[in-house]
PASEBA-1860 file (N, C-alpha, C; in nm, 3 decimals):
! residues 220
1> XXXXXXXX> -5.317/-7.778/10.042/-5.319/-7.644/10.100/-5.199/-7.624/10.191 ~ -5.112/-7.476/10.164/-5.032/-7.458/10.246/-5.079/-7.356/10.377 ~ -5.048/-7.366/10.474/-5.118/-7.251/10.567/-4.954/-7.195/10.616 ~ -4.951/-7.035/10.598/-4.818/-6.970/10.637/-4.869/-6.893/10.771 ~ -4.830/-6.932/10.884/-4.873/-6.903/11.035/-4.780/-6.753/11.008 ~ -4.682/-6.707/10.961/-4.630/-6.627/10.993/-4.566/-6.528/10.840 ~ -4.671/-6.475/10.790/-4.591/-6.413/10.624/-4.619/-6.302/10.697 ~ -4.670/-6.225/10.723/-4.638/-6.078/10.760/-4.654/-6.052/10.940
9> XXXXXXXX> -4.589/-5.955/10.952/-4.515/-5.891/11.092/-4.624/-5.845/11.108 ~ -4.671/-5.825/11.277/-4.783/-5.736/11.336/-4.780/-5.547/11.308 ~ -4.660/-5.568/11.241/-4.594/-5.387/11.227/-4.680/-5.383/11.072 ~ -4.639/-5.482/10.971/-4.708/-5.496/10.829/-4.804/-5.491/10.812 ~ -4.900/-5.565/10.931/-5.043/-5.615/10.901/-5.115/-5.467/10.927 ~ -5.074/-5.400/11.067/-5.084/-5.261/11.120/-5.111/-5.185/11.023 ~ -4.961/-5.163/10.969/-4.998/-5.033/10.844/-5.072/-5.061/10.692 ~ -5.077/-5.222/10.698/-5.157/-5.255/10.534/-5.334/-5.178/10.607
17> XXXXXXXX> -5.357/-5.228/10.697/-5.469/-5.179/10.804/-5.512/-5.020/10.761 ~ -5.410/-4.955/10.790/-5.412/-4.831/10.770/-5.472/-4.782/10.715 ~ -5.399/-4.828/10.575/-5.352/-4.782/10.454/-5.489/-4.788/10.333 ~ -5.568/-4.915/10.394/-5.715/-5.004/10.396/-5.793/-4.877/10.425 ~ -5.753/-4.852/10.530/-5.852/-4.766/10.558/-5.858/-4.583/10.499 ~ -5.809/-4.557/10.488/-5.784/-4.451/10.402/-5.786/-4.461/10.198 ~ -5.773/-4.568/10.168/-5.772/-4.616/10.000/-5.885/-4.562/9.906 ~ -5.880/-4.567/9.841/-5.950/-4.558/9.706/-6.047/-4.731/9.673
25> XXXXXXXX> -6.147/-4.738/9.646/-6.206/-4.852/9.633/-6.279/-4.848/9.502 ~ -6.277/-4.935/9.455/-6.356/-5.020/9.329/-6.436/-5.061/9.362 ~ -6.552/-5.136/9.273/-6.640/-5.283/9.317/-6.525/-5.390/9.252 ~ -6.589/-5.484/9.346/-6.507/-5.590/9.315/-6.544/-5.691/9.160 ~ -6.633/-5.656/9.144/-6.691/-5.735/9.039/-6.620/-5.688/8.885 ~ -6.564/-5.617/8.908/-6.450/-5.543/8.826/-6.333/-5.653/8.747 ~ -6.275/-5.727/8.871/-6.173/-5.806/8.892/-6.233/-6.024/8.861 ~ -6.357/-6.013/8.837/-6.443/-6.133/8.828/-6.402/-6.134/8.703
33> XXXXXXXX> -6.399/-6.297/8.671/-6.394/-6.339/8.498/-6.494/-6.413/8.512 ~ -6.630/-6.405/8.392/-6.725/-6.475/8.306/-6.835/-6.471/8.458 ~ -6.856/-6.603/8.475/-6.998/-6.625/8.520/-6.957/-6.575/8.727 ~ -6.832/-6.563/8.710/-6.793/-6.529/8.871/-6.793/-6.402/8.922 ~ -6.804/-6.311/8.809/-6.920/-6.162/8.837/-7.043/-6.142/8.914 ~ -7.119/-6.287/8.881/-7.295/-6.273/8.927/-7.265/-6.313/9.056 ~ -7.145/-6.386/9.119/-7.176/-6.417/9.275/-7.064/-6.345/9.377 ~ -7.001/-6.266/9.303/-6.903/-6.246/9.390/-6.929/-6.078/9.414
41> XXXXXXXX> -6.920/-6.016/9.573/-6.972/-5.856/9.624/-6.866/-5.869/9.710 ~ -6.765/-5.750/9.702/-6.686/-5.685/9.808/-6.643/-5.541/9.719 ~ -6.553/-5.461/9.807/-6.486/-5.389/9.731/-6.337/-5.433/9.745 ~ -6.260/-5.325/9.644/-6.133/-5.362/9.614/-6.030/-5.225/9.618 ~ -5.920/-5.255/9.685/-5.820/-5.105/9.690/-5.815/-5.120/9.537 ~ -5.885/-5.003/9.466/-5.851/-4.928/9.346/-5.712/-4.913/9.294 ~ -5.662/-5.020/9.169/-5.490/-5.017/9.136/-5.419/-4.863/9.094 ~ -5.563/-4.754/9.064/-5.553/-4.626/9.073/-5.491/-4.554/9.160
49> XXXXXXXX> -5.546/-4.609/9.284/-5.491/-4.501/9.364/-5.355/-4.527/9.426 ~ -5.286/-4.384/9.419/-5.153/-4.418/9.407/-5.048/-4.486/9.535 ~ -5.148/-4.501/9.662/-5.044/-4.588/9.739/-5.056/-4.762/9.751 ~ -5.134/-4.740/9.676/-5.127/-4.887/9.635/-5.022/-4.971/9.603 ~ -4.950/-4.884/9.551/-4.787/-4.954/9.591/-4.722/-4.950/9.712 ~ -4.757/-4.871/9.824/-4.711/-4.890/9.929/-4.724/-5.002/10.008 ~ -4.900/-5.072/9.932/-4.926/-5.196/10.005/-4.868/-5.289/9.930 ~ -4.840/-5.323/9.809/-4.801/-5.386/9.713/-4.615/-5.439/9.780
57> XXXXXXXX> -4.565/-5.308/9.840/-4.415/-5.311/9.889/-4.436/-5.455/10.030 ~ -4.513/-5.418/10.056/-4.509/-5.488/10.195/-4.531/-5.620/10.165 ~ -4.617/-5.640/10.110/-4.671/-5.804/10.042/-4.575/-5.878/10.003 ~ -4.478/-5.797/9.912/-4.354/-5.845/9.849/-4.249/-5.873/9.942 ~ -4.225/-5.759/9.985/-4.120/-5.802/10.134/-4.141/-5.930/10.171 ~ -4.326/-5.989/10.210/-4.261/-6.087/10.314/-4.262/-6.191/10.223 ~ -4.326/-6.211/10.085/-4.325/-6.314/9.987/-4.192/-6.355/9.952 ~ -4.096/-6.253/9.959/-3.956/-6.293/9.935/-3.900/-6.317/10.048
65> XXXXXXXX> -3.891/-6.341/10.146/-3.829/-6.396/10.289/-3.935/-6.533/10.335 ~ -4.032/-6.559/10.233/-4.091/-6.705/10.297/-4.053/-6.796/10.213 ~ -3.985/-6.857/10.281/-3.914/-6.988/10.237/-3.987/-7.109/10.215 ~ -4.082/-7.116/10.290/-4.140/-7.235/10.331/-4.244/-7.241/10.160 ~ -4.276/-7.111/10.120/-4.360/-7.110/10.020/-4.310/-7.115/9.909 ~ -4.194/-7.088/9.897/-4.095/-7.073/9.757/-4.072/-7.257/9.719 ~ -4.057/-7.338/9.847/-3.977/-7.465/9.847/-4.126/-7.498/9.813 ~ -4.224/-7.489/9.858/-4.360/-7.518/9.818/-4.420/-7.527/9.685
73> XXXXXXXX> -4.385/-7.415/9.660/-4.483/-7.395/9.515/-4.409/-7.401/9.378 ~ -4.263/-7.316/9.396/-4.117/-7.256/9.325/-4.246/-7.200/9.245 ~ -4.278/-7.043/9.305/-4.347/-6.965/9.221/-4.252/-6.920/9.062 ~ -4.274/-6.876/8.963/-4.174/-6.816/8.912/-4.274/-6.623/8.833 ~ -4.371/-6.640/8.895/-4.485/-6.522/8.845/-4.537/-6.467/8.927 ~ -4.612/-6.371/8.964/-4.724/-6.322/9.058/-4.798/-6.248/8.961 ~ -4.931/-6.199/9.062/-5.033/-6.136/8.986/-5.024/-6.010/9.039 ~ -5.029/-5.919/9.000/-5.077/-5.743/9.102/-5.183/-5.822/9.195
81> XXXXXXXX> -5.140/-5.798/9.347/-5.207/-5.810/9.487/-5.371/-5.751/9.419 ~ -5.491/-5.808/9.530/-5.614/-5.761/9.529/-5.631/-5.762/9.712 ~ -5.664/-5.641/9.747/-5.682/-5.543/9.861/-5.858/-5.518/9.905 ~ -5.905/-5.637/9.940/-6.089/-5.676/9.990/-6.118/-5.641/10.088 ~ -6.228/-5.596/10.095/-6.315/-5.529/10.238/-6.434/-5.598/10.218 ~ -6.488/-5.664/10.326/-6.624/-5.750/10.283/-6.699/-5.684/10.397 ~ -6.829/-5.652/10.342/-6.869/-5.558/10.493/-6.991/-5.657/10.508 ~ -7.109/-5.628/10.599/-7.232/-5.739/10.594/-7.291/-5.780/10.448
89> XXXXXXXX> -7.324/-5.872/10.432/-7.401/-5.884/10.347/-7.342/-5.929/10.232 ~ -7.175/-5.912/10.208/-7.100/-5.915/10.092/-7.033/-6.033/10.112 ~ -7.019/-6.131/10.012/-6.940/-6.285/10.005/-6.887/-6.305/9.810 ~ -6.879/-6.425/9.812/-6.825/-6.507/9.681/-6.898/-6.589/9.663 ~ -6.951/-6.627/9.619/-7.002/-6.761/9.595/-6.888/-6.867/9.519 ~ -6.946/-7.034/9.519/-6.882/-7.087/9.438/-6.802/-7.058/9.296 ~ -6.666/-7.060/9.290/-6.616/-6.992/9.158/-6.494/-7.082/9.126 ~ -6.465/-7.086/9.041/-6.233/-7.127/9.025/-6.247/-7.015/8.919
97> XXXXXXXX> -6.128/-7.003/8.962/-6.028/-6.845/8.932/-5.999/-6.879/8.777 ~ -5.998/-6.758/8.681/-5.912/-6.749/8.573/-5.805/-6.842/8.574 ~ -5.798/-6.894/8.423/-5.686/-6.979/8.422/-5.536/-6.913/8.372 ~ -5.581/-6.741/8.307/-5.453/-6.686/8.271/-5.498/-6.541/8.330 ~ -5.434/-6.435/8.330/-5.446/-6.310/8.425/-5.349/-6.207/8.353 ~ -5.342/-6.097/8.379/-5.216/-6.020/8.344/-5.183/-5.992/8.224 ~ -5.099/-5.882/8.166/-5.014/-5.817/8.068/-4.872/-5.821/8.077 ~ -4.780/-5.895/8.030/-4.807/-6.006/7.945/-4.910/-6.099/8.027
105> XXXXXXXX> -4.967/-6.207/7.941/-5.060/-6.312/8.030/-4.955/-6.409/8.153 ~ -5.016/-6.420/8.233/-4.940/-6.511/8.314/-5.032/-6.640/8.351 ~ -5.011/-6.763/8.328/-5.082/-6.903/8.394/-5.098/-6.930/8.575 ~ -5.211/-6.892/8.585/-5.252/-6.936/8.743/-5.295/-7.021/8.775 ~ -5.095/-7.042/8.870/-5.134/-7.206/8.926/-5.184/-7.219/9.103 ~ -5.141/-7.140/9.163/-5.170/-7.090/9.265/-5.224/-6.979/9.326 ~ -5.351/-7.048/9.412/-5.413/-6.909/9.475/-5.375/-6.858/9.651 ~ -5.364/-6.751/9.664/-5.343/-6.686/9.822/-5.423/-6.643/9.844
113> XXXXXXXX> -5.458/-6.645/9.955/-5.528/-6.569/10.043/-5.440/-6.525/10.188 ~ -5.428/-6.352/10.242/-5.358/-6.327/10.306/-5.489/-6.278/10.424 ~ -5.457/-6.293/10.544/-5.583/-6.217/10.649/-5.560/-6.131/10.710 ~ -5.596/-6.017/10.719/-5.591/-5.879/10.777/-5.625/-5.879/10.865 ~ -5.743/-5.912/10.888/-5.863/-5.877/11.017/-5.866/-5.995/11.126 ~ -5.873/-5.936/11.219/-5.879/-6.054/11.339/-6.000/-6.114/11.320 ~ -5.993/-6.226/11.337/-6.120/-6.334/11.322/-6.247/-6.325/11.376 ~ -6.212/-6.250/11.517/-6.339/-6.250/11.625/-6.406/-6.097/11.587
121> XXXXXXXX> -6.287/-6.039/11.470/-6.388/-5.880/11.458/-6.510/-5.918/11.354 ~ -6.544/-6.026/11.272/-6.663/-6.043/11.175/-6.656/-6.212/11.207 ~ -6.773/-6.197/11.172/-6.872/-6.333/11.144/-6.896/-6.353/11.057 ~ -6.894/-6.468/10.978/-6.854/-6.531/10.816/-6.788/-6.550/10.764 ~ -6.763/-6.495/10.679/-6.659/-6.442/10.582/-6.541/-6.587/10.585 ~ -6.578/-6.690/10.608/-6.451/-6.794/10.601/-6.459/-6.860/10.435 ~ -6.324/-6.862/10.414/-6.249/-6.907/10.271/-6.302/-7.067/10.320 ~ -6.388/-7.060/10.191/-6.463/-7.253/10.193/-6.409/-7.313/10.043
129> XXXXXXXX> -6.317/-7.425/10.072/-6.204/-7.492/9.982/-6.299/-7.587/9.957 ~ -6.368/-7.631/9.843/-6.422/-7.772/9.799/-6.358/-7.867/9.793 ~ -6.325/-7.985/9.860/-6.280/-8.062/9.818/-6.330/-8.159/9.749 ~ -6.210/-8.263/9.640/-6.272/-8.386/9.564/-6.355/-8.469/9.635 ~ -6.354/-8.476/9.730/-6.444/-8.567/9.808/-6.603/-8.533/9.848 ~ -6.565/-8.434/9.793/-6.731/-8.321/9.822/-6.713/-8.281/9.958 ~ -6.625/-8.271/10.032/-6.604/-8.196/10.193/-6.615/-8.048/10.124 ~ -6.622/-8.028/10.249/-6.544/-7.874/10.271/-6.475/-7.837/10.416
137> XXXXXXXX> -6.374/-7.764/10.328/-6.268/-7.683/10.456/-6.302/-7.544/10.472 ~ -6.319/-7.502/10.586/-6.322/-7.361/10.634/-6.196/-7.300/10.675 ~ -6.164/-7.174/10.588/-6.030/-7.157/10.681/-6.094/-6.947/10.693 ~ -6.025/-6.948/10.838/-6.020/-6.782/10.863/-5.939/-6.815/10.977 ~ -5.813/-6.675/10.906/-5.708/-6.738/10.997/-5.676/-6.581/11.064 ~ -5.591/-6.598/11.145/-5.529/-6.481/11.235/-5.464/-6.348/11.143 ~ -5.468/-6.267/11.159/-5.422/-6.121/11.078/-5.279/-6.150/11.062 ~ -5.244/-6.201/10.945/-5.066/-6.171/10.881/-5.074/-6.345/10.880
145> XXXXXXXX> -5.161/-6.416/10.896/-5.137/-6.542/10.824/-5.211/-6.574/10.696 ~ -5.155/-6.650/10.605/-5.196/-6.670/10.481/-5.183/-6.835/10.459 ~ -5.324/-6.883/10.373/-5.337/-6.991/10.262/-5.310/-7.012/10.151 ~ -5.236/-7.081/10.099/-5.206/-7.100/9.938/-5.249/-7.268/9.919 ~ -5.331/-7.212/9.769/-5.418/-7.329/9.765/-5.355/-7.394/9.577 ~ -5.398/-7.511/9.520/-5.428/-7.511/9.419/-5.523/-7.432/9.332 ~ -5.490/-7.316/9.237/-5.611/-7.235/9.155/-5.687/-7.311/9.098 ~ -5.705/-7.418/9.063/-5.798/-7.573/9.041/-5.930/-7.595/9.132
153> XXXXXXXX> -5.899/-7.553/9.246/-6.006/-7.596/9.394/-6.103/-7.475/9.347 ~ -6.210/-7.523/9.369/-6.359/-7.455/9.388/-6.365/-7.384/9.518 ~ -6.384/-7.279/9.530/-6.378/-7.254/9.654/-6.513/-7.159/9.655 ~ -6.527/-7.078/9.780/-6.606/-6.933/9.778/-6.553/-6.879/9.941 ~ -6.634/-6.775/9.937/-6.594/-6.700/10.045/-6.745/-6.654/10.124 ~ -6.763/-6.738/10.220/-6.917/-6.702/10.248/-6.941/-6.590/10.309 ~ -7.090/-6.574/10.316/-7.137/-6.429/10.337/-7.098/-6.368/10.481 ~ -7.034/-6.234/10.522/-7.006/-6.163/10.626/-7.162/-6.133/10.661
161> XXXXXXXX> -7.153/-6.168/10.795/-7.286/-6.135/10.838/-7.280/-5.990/10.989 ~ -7.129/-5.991/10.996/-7.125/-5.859/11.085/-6.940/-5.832/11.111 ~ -6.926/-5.714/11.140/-6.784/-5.685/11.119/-6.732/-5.664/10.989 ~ -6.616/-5.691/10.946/-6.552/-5.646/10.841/-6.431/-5.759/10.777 ~ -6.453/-5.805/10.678/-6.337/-5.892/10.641/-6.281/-5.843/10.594 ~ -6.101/-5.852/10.568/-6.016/-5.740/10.512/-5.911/-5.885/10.488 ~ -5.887/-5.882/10.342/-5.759/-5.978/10.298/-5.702/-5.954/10.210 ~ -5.568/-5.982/10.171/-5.492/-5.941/10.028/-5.551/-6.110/9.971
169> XXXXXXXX> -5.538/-6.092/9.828/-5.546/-6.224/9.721/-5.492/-6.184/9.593 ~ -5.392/-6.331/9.642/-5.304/-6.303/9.473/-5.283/-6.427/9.414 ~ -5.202/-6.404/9.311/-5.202/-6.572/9.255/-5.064/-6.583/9.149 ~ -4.993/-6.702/9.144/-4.904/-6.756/9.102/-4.884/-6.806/9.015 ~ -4.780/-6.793/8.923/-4.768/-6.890/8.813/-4.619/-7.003/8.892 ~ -4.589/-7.120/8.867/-4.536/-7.217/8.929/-4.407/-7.243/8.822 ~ -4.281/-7.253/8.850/-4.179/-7.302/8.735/-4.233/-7.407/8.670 ~ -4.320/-7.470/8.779/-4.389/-7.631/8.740/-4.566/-7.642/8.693
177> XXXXXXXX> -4.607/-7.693/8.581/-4.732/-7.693/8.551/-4.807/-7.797/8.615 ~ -4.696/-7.916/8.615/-4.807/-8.028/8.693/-4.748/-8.045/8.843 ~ -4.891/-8.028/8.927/-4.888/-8.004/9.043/-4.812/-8.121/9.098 ~ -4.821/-8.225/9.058/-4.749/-8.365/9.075/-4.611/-8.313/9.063 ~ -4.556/-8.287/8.995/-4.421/-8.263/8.984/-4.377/-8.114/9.111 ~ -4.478/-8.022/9.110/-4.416/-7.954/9.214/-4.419/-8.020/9.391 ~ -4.490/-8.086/9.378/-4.505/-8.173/9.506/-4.361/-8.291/9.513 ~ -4.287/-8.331/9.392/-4.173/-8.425/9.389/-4.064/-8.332/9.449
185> XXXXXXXX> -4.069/-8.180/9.405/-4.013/-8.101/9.406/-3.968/-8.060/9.516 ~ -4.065/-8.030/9.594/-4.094/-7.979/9.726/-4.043/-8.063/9.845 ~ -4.087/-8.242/9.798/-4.058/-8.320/9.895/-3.874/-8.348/9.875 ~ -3.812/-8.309/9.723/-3.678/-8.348/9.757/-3.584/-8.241/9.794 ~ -3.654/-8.112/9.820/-3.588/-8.008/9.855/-3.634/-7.999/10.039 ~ -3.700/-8.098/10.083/-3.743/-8.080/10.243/-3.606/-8.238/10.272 ~ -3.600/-8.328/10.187/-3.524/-8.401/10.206/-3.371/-8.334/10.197 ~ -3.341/-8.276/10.116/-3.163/-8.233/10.108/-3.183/-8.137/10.238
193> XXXXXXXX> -3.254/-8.066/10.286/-3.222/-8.012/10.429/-3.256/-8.121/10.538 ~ -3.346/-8.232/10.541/-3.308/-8.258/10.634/-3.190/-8.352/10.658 ~ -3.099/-8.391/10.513/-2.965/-8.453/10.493/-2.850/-8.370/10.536 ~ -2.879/-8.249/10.535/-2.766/-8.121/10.533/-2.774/-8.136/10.765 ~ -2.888/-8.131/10.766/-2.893/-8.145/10.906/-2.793/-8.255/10.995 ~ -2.867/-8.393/10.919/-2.787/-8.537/10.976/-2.631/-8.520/10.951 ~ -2.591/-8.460/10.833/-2.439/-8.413/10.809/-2.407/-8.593/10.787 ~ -2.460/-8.623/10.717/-2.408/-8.774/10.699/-2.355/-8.816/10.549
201> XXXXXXXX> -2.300/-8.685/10.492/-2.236/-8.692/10.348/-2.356/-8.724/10.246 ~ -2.492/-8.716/10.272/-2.579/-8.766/10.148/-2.637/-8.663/10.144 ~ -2.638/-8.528/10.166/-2.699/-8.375/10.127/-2.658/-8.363/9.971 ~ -2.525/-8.406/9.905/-2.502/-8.345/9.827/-2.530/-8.416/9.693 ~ -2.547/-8.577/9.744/-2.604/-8.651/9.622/-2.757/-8.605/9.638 ~ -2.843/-8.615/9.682/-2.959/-8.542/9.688/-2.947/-8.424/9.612 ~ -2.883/-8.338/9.669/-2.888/-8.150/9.590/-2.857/-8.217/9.403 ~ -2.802/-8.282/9.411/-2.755/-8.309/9.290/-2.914/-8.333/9.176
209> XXXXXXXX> -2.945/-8.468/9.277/-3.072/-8.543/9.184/-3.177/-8.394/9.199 ~ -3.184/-8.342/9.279/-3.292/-8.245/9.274/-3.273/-8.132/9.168 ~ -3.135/-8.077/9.159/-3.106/-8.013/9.079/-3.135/-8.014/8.917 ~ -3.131/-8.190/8.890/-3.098/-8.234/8.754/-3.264/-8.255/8.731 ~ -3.348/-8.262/8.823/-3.467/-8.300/8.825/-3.525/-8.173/8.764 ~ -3.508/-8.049/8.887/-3.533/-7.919/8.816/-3.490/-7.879/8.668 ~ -3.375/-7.923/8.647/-3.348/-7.867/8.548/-3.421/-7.954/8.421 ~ -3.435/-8.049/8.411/-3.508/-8.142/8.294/-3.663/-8.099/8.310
217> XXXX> -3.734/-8.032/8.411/-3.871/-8.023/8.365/-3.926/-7.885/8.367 ~ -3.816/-7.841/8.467/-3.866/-7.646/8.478/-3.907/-7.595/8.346 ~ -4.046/-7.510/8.357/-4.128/-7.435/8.278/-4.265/-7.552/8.213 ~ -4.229/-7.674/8.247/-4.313/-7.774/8.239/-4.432/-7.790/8.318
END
């Protein structure tokens, strides 16, 4: 799991807020594949209504200025954003996400979750990550920070029991299919910066092997 303390501006989170609040809504069960219909209740900003691209603009903005997530994942896809309001009573249950999405289809390798709502305005509503070990992680994070997880992990979203949960969720396709390899990826692109830092002439044999690395497995 990646946690991004900082993808959208308090000015972004403000007007996605807004914008929330004034929208067009769906049920969410709309957006469920197969048996993840029967457990999952929220609504959803309607891809109908037409400022939905206004929120769609903002999402993108900060997805392309986070670095930390690009060196992370090397998305090379996205999905059209999903725009949730969870009011009492409404959660997810246990689910994993579609394995393909979209027109053309796109492969989802990565899931987001972005947070709107300040934490202390609802009770519940925390993103519960299964782990292999049979744990679980709780995450509900501050308004304009976001999680990106493996689309593999079991997760749910437990029940709001007062206040209002409000999050964007989207999901990724990866240049890289095996998560192993985007993790080699990741760690030799955190290494050539911190070589570029030391300035000790070995940034550029690094950029090199990383380069040749990318290039022999990308779309793999």
């Amino acid at each position: 799991m990646l946690a991004i303390p900082d993808l959208l501006l308090p000015a972004e989170v403000a007007e996605m807020n807004r914008l929330m609040d004034v929208a067009e809504y769906d049920d969410g069960r709309a957006t469920a594949a197969g048996m993840a219909a029967t457990v999952k209740a929220n609504r959803q900003v309607s891809r109908r209504w037409p400022q939905v691209t206004a929120l769609d603009a903002i999402l993108d903005g900060a997805l392309r200025r986070c670095r930390s997530f690009r060196d992370s994942f090397s998305p090379s896809a996205c999905s059209p954003p999903i725009y949730a309001r969870y009011s009492p009573g409404d959660g997810y249950g246990p689910h994993v996400d579609a394995v393909m999405a979209g027109m053309p289809p796109m492969r989802q390798d990565i899931s987001m979750t972005v947070f709107l709502a300040a934490p202390d305005s609802y009770t519940g509503g925390e993103l519960c990550l299964h782990e292999p070990d049979g744990g679980r992680r709780l995450v509900k994070l501050d308004p304009g920070q976001a999680c990106a997880y493996s689309t593999t992990c079991v997760h749910e979203v437990l029940p709001v029991t007062a206040g209002e949960r409000r999050v964007a969720v989207l999901w990724f396709q990866s240049f890289y299919r095996d998560p192993e390899l985007r993790s080699i990826v990741a760690d030799l692109r955190r290494c050539v910066e911190a070589a570029r830092t030391a300035s000790d002439g070995q940034s550029l044999e690094i950029a090199k092997v990383l380069a040749n690395l990318e290039r022999k497995f990308i779309g793999t």
